[in-house]
TILO-56431 format. One record per residue: residue number from 0; chain; y negated, x, z of N, C-alpha, C, O in turn. Coordinates in steps of 0.1 Angstrom, whole numbers, plus 5000, padded with zeros to 4 digits. Each point is the difference from the previous one (the first is absolute). Example, Ala and Ser with C-alpha at 12.3 -4.5 7.8 and 13.67 -1.06 7.14 Angstrom:
BEGIN
+-----+-------+------+------+------+------+------+------+------+------+------+------+------+------+
|   n | chain |   ny |   nx |   nz |  cay |  cax |  caz |   cy |   cx |   cz |   oy |   ox |   oz |
+-----+-------+------+------+------+------+------+------+------+------+------+------+------+------+
|   0 |     A | 5057 | 5132 | 5078 | 4988 | 4991 | 5000 | 4988 | 5009 | 5000 | 5000 | 5010 | 5007 |
|   1 |     A | 4989 | 4986 | 4986 | 4989 | 5009 | 5000 | 4989 | 4992 | 5008 | 4989 | 5005 | 5001 |
+-----+-------+------+------+------+------+------+------+------+------+------+------+------+------+
This chain:
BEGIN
+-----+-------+------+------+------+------+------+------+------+------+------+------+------+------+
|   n | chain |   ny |   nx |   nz |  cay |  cax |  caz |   cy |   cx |   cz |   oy |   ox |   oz |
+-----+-------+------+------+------+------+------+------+------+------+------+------+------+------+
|   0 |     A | 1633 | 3817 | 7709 | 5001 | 5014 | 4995 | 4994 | 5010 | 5010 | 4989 | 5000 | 5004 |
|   1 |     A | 5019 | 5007 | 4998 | 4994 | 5013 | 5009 | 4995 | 5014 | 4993 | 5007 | 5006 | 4991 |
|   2 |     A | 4981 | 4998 | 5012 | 4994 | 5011 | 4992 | 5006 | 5006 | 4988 | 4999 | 5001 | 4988 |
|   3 |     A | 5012 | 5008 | 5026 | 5005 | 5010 | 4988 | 5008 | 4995 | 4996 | 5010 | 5008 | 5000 |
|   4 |     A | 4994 | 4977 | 4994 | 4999 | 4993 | 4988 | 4994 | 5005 | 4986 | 5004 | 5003 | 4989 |
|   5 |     A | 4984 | 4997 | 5016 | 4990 | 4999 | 4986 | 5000 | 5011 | 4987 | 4998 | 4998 | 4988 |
|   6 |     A | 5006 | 5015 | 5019 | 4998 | 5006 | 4986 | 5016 | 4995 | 4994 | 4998 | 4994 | 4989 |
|   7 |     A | 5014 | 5006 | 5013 | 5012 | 4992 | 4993 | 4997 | 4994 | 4992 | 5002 | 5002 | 4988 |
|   8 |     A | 4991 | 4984 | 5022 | 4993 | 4989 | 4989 | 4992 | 5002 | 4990 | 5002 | 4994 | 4990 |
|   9 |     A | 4989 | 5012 | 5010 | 4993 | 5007 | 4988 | 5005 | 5007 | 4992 | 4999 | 4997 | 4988 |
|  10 |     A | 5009 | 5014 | 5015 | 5009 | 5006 | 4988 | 5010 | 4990 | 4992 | 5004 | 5002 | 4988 |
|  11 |     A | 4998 | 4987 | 5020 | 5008 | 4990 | 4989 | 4993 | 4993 | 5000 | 5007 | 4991 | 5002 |
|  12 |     A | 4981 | 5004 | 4998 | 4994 | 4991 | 4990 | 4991 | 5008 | 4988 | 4994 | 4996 | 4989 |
|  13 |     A | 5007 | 5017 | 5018 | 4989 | 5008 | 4986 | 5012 | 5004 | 4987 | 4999 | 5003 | 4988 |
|  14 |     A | 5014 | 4997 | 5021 | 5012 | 5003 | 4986 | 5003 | 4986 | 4994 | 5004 | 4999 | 4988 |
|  15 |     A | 4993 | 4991 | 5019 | 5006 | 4985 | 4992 | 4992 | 4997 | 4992 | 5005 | 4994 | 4990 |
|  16 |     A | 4979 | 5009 | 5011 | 4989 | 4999 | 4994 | 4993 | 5010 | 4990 | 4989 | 4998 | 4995 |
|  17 |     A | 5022 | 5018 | 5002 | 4994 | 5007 | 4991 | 4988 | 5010 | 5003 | 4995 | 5009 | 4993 |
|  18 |     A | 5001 | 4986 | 5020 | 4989 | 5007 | 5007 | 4999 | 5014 | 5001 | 5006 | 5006 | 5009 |
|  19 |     A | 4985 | 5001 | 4980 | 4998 | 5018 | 5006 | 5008 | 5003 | 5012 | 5012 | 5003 | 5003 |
|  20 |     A | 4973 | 4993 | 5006 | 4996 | 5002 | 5015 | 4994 | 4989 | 5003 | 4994 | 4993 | 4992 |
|  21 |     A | 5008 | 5004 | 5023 | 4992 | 4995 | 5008 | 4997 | 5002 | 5015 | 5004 | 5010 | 5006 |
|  22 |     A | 4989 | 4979 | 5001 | 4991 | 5005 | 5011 | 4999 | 4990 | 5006 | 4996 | 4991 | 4993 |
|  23 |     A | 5007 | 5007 | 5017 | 4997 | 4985 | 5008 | 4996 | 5005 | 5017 | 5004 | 5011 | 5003 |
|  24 |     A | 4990 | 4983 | 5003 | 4996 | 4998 | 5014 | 4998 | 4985 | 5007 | 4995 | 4990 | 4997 |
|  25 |     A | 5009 | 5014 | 5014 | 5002 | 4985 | 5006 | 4996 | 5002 | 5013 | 5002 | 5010 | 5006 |
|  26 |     A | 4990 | 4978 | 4998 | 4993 | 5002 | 5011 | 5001 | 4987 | 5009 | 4995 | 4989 | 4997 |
|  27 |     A | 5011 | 5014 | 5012 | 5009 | 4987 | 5010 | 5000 | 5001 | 5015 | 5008 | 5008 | 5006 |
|  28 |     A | 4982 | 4984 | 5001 | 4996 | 5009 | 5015 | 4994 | 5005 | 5002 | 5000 | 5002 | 5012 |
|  29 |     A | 4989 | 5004 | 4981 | 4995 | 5010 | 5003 | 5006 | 5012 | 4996 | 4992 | 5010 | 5000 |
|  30 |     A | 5023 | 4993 | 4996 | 5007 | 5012 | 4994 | 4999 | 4999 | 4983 | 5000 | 4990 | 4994 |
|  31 |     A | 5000 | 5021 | 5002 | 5003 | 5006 | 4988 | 5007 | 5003 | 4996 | 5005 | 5009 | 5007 |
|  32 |     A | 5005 | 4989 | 4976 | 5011 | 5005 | 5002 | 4998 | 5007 | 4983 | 4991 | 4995 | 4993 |
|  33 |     A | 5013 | 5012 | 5004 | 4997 | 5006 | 4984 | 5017 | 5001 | 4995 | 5009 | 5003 | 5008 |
|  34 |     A | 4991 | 4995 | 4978 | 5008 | 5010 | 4996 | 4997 | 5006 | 4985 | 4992 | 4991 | 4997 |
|  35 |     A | 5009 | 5014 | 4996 | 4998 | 5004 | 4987 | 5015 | 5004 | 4989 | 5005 | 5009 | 5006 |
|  36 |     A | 4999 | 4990 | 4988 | 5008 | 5004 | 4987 | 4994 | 5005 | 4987 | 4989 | 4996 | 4998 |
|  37 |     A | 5018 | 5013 | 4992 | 5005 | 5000 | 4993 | 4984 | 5008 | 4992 | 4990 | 5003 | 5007 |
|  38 |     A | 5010 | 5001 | 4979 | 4992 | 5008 | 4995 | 4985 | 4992 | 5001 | 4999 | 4988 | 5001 |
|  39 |     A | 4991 | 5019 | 4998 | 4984 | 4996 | 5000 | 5000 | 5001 | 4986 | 5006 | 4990 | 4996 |
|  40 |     A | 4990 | 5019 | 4995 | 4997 | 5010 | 4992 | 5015 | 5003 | 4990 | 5005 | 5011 | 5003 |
|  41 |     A | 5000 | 4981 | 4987 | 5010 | 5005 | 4989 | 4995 | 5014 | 4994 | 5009 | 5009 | 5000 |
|  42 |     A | 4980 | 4993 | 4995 | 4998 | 5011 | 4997 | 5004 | 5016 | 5005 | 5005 | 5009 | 4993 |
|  43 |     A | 4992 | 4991 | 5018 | 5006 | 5009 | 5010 | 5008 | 4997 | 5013 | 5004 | 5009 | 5007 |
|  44 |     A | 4999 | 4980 | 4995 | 5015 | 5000 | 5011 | 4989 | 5000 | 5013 | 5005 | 5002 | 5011 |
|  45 |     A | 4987 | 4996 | 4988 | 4995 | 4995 | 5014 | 5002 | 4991 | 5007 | 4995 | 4989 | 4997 |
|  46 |     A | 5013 | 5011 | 5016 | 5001 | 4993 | 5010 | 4990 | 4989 | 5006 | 4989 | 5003 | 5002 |
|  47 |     A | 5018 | 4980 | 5001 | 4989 | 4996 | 5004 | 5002 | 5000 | 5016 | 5011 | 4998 | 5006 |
|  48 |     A | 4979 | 5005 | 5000 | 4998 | 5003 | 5012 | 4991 | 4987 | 5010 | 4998 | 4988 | 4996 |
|  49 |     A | 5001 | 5014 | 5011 | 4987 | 4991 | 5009 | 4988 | 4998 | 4998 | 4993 | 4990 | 5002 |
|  50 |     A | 5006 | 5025 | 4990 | 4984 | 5004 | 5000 | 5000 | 4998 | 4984 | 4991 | 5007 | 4996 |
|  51 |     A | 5015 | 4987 | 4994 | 5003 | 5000 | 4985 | 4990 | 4986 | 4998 | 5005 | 4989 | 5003 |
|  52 |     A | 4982 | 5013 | 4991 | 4992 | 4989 | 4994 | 5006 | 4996 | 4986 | 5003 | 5006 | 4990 |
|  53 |     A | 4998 | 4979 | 5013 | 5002 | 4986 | 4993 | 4985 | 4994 | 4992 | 4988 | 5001 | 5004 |
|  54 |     A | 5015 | 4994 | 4985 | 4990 | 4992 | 4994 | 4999 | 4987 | 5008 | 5011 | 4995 | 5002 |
|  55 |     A | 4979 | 4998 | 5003 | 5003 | 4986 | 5006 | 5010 | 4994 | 4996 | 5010 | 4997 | 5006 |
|  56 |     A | 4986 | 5000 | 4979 | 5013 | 4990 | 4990 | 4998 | 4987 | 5006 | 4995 | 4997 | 5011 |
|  57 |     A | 5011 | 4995 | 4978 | 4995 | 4979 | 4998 | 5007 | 4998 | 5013 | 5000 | 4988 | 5003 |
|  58 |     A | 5005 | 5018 | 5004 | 5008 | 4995 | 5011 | 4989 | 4994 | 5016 | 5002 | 4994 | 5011 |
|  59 |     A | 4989 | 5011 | 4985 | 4993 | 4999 | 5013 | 4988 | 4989 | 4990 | 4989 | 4999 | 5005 |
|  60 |     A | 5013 | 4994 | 4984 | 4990 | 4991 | 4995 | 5002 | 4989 | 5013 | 4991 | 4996 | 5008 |
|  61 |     A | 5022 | 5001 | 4992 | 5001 | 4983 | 5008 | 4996 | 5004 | 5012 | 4994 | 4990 | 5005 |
|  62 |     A | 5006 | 5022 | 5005 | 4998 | 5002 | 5016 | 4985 | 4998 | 4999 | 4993 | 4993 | 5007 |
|  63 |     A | 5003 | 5014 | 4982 | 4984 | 5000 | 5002 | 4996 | 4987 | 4997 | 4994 | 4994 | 5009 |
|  64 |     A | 5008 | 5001 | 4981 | 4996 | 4981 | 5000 | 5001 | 4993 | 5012 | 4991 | 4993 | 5005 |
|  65 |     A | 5024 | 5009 | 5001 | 5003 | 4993 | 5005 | 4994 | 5002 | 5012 | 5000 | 4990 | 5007 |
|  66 |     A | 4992 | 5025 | 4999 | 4989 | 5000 | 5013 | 4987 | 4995 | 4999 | 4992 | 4996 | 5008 |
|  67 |     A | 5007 | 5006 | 4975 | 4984 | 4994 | 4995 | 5000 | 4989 | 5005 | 4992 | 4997 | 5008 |
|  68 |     A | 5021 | 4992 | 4987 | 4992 | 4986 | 5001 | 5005 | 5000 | 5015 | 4995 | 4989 | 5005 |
|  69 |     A | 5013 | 5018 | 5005 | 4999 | 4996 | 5013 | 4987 | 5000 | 5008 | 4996 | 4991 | 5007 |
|  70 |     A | 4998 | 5020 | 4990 | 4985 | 5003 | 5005 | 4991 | 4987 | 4993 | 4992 | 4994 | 5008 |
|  71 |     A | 5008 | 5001 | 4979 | 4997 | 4987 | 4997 | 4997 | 4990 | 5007 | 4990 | 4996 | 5005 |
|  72 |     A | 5023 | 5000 | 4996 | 5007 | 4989 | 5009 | 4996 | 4999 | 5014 | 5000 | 4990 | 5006 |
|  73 |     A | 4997 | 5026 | 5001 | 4998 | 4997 | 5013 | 4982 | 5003 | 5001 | 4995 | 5002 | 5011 |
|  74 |     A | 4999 | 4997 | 4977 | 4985 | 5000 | 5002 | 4993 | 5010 | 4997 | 4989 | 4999 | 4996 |
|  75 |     A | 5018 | 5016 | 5007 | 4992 | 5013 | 4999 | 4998 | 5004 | 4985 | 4999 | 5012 | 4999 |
|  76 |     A | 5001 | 4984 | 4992 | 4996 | 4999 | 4986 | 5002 | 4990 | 4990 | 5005 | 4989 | 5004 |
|  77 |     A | 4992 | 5013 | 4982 | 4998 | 4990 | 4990 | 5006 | 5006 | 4990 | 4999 | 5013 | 5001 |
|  78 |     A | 5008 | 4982 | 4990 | 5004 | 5007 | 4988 | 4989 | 5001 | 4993 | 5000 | 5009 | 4992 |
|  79 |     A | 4988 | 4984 | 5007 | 4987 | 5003 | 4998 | 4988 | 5007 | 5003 | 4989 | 4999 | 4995 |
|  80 |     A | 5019 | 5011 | 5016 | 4989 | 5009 | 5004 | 5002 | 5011 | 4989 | 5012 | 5001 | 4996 |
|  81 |     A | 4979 | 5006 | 5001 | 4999 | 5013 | 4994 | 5005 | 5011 | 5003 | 4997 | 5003 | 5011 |
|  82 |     A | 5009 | 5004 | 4982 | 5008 | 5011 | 5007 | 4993 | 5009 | 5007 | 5007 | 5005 | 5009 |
|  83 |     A | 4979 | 4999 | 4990 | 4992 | 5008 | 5002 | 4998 | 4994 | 5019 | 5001 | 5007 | 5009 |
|  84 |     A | 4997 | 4981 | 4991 | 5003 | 4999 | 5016 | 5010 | 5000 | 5011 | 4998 | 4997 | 5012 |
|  85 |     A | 5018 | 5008 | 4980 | 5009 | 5007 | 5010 | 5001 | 5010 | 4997 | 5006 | 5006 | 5009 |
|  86 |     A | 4990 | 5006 | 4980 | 5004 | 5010 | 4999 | 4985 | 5009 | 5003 | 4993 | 5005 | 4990 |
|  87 |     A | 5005 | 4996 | 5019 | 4985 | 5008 | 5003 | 4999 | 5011 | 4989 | 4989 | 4999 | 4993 |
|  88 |     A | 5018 | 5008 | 5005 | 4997 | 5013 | 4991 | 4998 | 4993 | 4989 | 4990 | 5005 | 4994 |
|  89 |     A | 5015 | 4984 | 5001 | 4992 | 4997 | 4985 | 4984 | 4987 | 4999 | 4996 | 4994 | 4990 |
|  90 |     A | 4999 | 5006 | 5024 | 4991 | 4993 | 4997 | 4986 | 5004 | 4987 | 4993 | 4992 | 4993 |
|  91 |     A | 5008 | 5021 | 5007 | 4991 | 5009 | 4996 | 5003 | 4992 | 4982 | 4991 | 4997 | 4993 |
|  92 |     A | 5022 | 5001 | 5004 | 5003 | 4994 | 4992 | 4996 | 4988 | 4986 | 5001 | 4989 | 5005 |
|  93 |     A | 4996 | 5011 | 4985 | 4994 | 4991 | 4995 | 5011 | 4989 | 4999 | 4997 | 4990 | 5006 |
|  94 |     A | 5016 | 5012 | 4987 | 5014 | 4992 | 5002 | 5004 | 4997 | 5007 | 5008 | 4992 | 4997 |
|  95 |     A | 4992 | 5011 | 5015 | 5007 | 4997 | 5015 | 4991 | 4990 | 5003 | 5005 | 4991 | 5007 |
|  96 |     A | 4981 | 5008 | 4989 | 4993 | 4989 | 5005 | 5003 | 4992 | 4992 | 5003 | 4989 | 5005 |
|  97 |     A | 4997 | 5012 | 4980 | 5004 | 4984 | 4991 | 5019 | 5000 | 5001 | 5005 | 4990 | 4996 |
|  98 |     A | 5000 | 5017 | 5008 | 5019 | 5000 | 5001 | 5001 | 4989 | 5010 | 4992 | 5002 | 5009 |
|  99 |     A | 5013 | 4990 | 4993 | 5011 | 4993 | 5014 | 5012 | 5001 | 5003 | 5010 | 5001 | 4993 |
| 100 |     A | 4989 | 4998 | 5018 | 5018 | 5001 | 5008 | 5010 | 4990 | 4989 | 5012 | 5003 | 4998 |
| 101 |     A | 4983 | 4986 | 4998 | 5005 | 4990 | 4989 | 5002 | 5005 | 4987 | 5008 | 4994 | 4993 |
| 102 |     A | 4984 | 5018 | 5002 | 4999 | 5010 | 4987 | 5014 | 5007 | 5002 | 5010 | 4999 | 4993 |
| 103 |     A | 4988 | 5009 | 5018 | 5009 | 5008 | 5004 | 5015 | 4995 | 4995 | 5008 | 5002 | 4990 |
| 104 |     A | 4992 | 4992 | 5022 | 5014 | 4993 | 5002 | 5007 | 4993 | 4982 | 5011 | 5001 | 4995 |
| 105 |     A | 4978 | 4993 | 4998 | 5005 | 4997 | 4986 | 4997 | 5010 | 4990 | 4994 | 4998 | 4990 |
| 106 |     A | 5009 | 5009 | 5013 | 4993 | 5015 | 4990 | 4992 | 4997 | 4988 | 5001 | 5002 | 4988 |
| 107 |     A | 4989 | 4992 | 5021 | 4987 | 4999 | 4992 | 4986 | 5005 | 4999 | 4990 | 4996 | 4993 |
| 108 |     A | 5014 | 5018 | 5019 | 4989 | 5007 | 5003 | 4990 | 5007 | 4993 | 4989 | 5005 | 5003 |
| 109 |     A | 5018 | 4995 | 4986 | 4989 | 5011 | 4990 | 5003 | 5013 | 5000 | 4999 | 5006 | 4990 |
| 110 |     A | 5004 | 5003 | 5022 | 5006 | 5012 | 4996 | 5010 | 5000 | 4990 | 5007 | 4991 | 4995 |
| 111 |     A | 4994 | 5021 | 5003 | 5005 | 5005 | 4985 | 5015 | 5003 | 5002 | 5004 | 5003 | 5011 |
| 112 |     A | 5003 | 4995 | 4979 | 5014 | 5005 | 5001 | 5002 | 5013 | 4990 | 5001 | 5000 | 4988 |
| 113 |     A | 4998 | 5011 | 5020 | 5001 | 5012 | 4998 | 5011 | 5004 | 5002 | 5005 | 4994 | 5009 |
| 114 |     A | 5006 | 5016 | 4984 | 5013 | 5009 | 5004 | 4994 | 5010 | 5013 | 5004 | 5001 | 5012 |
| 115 |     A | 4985 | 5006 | 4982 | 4999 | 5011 | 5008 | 4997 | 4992 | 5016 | 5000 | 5007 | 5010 |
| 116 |     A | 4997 | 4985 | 4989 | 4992 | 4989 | 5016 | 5010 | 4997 | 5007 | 5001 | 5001 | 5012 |
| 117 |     A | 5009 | 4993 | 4978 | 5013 | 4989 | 5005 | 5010 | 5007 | 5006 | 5005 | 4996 | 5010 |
| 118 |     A | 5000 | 5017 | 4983 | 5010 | 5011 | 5001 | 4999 | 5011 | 5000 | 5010 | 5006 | 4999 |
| 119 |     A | 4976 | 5001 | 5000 | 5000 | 5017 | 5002 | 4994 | 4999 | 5016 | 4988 | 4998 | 5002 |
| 120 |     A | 5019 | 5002 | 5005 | 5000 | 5002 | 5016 | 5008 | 5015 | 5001 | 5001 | 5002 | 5012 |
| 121 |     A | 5002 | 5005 | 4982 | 5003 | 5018 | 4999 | 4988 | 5012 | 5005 | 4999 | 5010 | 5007 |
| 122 |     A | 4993 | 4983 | 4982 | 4985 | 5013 | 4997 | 4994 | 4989 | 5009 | 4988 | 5003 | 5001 |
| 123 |     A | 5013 | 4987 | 5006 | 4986 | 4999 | 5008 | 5002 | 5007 | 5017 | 5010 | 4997 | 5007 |
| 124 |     A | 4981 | 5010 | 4997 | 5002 | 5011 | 5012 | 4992 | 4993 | 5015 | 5002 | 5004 | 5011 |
| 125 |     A | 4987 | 4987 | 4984 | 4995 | 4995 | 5008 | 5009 | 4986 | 5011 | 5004 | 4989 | 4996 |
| 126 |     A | 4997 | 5016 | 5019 | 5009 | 4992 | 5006 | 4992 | 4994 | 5011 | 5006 | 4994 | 5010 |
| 127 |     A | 4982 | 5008 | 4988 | 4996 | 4992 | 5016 | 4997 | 4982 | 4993 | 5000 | 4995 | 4989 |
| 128 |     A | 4996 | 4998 | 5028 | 4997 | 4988 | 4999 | 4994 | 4997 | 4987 | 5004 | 4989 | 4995 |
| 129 |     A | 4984 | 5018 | 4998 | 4993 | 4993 | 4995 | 5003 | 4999 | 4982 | 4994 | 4993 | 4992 |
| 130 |     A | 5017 | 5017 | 5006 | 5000 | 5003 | 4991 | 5008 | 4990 | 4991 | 4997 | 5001 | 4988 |
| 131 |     A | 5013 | 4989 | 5014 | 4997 | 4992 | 4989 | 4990 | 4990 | 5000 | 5001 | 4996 | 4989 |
| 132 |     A | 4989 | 4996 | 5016 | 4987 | 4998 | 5000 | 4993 | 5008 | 4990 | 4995 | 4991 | 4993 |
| 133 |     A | 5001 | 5020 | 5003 | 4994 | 5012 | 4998 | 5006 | 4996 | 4981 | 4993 | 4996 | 4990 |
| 134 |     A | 5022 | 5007 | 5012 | 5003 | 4996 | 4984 | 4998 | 4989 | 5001 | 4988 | 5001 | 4996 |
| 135 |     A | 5013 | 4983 | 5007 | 4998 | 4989 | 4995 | 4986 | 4999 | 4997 | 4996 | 4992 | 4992 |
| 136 |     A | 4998 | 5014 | 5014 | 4985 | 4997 | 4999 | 4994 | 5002 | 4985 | 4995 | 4993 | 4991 |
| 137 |     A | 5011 | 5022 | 5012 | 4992 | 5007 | 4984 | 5011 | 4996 | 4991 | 4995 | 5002 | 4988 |
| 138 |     A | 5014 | 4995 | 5011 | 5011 | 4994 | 4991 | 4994 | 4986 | 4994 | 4999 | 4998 | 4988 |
| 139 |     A | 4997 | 4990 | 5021 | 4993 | 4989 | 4997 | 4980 | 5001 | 4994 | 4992 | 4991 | 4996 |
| 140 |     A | 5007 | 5021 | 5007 | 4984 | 4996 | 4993 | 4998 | 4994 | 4986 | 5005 | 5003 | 4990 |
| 141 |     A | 4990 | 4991 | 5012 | 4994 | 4990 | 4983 | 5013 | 4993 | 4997 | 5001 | 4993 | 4990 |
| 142 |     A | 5012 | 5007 | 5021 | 5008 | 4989 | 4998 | 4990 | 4986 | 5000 | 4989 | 5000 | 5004 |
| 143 |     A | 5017 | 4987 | 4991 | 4997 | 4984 | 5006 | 5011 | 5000 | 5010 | 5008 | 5009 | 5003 |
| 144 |     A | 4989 | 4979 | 5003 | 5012 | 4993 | 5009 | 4995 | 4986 | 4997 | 4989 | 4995 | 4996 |
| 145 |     A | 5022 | 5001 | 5006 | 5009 | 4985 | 4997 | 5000 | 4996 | 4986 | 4992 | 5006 | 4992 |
| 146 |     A | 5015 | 4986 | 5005 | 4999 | 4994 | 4989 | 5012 | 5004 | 4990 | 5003 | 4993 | 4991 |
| 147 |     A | 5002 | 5020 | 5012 | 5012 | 5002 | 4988 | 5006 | 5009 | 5007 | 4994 | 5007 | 5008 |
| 148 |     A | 5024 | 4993 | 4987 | 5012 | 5004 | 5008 | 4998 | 5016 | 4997 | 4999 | 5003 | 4988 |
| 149 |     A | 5000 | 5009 | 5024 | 5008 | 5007 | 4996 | 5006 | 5003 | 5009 | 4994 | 4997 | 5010 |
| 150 |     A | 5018 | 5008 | 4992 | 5007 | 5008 | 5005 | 4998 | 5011 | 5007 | 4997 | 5008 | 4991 |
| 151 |     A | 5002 | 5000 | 5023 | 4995 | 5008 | 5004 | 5008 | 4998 | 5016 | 5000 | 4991 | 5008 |
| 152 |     A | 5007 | 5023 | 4992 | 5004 | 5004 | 5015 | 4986 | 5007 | 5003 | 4998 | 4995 | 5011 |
| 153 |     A | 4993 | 5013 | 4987 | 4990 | 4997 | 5013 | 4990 | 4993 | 5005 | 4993 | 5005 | 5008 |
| 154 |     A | 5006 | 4982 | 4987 | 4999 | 4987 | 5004 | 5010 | 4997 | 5010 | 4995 | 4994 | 5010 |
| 155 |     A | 5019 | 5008 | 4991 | 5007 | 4994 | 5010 | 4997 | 5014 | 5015 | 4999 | 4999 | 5013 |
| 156 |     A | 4998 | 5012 | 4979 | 5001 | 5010 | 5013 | 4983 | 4994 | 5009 | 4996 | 5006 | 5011 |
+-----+-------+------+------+------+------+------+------+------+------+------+------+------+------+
């Protein structure tokens, strides 16, 4: 496939698939290639662009498992370490210390399954590094970890 391939291909897989909009980038060589389609925003007709923020979504569950247990496998962690020892901003943390990478990954972490947590990414304005750290932290206080299923995308973020 040659680049300017790609937006084509995306407009027909986002029309075979019913898709608003979408966004893809691909990175091969060392080059970059983007293309974007179709509406962001039904409400007002906004275009998705390059610069048009995406929710993660269950699509990046398997990439991230699937680097976790690589890093596993080759030694540089445990699904048994605590979250609080890869993610520096939450060592401060009471649940990041009792959470594990093994919590995580089985959504067994003890964070909460909230609407406003899981899917109001609109009203939140804070965009530097630390800032989802910052919500998981104060989102998990007086959570437990392990022991019972919930469900939670910021456990996978």
């Amino acid at each position: 496939m040659h680049e300017e391939d790609l937006p084509a291909l995306l407009r027909r897989h986002a029309s075979l698939h019913s898709v608003p909009g979408a966004a893809i980038g691909v990175l091969r060589d060392g080059a970059m290639t983007t293309a974007s389609c179709g509406t962001a925003d039904l409400s007002t007709g906004e275009a998705v662009t390059e610069q048009t923020r995406f929710s993660a979504g269950s699509l990046t569950k398997p990439m991230v498992a699937t680097v976790i247990c690589g890093l596993e496998e080759a030694g540089q962690l445990s699904l048994d370490d605590p979250v609080a020892a890869h993610v520096p901003e939450l060592q401060a943390s009471d649940w990041a210390d009792r959470a594990t990478l093994r919590d995580l990954l089985a959504n067994r972490s003890g964070l909460p399954l909230l609407d406003a947590l899981e899917f109001g990414f609109a009203g939140r304005t804070d965009q530097d590094d630390g800032a989802l750290s910052r919500l998981v932290a104060g989102s998990a206080a007086g959570g437990s970890a392990g022991g019972r299923w919930s469900y939670s995308n910021m456990g996978w973020c």
